[in-house]
N, C-alpha and C positions, 0 to 999 in steps of 0.2 A: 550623492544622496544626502539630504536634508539629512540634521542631526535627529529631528523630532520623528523621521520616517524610521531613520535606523535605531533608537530609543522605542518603538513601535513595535518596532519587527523582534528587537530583541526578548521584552515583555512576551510577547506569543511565544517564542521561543521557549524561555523560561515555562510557562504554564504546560505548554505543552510537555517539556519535563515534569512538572509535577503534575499533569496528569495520568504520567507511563506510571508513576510512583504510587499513584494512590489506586490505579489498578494493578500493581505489581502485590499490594496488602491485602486485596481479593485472594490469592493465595494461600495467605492462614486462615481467612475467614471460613471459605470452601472446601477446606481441609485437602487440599493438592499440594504438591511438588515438585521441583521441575528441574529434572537433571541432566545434564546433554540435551536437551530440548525432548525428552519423554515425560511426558505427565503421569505421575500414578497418582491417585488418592488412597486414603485410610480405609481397609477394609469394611468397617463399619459401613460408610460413604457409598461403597460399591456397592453394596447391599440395598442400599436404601434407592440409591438410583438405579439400580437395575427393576426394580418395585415399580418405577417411573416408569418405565418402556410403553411405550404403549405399542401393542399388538401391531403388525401392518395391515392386517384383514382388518381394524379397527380404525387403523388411520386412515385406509383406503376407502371405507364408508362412510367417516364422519367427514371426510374431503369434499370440498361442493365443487359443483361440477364445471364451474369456470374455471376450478384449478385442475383439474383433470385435464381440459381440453385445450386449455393454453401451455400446459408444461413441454409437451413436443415442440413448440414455437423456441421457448426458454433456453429448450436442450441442445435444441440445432444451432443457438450463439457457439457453443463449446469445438463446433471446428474454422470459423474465421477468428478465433480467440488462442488457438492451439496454435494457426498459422501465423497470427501474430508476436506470439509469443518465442517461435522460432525465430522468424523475417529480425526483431528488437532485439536479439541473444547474437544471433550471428552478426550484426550490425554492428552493435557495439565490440564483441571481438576484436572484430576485424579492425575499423574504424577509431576506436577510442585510445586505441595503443597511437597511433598515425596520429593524432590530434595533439596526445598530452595530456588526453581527460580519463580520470581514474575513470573506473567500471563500477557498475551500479550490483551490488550484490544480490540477486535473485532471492536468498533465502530468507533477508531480510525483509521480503514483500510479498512472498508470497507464502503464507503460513498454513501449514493443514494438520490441523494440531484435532479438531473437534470430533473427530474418533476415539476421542479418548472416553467420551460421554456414554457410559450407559443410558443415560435416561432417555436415548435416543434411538429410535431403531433404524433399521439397515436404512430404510429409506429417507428417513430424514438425515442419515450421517451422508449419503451420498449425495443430498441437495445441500446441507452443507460443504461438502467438501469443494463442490461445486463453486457454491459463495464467496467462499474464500481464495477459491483461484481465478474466477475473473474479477474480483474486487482486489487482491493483491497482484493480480496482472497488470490492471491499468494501474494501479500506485507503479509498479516497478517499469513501466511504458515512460508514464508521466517524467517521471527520472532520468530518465535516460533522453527523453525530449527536452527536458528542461537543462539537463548537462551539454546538449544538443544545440540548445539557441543561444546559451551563454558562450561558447565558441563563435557560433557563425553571425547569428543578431542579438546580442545585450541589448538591446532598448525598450525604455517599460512603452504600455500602449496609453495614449493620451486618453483615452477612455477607459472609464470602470470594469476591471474582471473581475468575475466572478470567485475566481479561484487565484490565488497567489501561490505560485511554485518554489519549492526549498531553495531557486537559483536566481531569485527575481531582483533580490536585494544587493546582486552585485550587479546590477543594468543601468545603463546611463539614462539619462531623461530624456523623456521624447523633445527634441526638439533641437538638443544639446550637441548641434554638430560638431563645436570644436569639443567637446567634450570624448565624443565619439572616434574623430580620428585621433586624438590624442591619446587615448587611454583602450582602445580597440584591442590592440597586442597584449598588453597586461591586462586586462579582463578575461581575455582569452585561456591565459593560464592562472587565473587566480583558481585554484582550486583546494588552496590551502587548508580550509577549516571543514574540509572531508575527511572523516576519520579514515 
């Protein structure tokens, strides 16, 4: 990889640290804390967003009615998502040991932390809860797909994607065939700067 790609990659890297950092400061601001992974806020705080709540008889009417009608479409994702979410946990198990590829930690991707919210009621904490496990499912999917092709295909795609995966930066260049048998086998187990 080009110095100026991996000078590139590093940069986002970095930001992306200091962006966990400067939402990690949201913390004191919203007056939360967060210990073993339980969130309490400051009594005051509870008070004040429980005042927030708003009613479900209330949320239920002020809801228009294409959210009404399309949310059983939404809902029914939650069991090809559930099935997937098993098929990618047993897979990697199994598989990842056999490889030499660390494992992708699930709790790390999938967060259901937003019960913590009063200001929320039952029904929005359950569409949240919801958001947050197939949006941390396909993160933790993706991970495992991308520790997945760094094994079997390293090679970047001669064409623009749209997304660039945490494993992209260790792929050979498209094109780079001596590059690829030569360095195919160490690619394979480079997995070093996984914590």
């Amino acid at each position: 990889m080009g110095n100026n790609i991996q000078a590139i990659i590093e940069k986002i890297k970095k930001l992306e640290n200091e962006l966990a950092e400067e939402i990690q400061k949201k913390e004191a601001q919203f007056s939360y804390q967060i210990h073993e992974k339980k969130i309490s806020f400051q009594e005051d705080i509870n008070k004040k967003h429980k005042l927030l709540a708003k009613a479900v008889s209330r949320y239920l009417s002020d809801a228009p009615l294409l959210n009404i009608l399309t949310a059983p479409l939404i809902w029914a994702c939650i069991v090809p998502a559930l099935f997937l979410d098993a098929v990618v946990t047993l897979y990697q198990f199994i598989c990842f040991p056999l490889y030499g590829i660390p494992k992708v930690k699930r709790d790390q991707y999938i967060i259901l932390d937003r019960q913590s919210l009063r200001y929320l009621n039952v029904i929005e904490k359950i569409n949240c809860t919801y958001c947050s496990y197939f949006n941390g499912l396909i993160a933790y999917v993706q991970e495992i797909a991308a520790r997945t092709e760094q094994y079997w295909c390293p090679i970047k795609h001669a064409r623009r994607i749209a997304f660039i995966h945490s494993r992209y930066k260790n792929f050979i260049e498209f094109g780079d065939g001596d590059g690829y048998r030569g360095k195919i086998e160490e690619i394979r187990r480079d997995f070093d700067d996984i914590k």
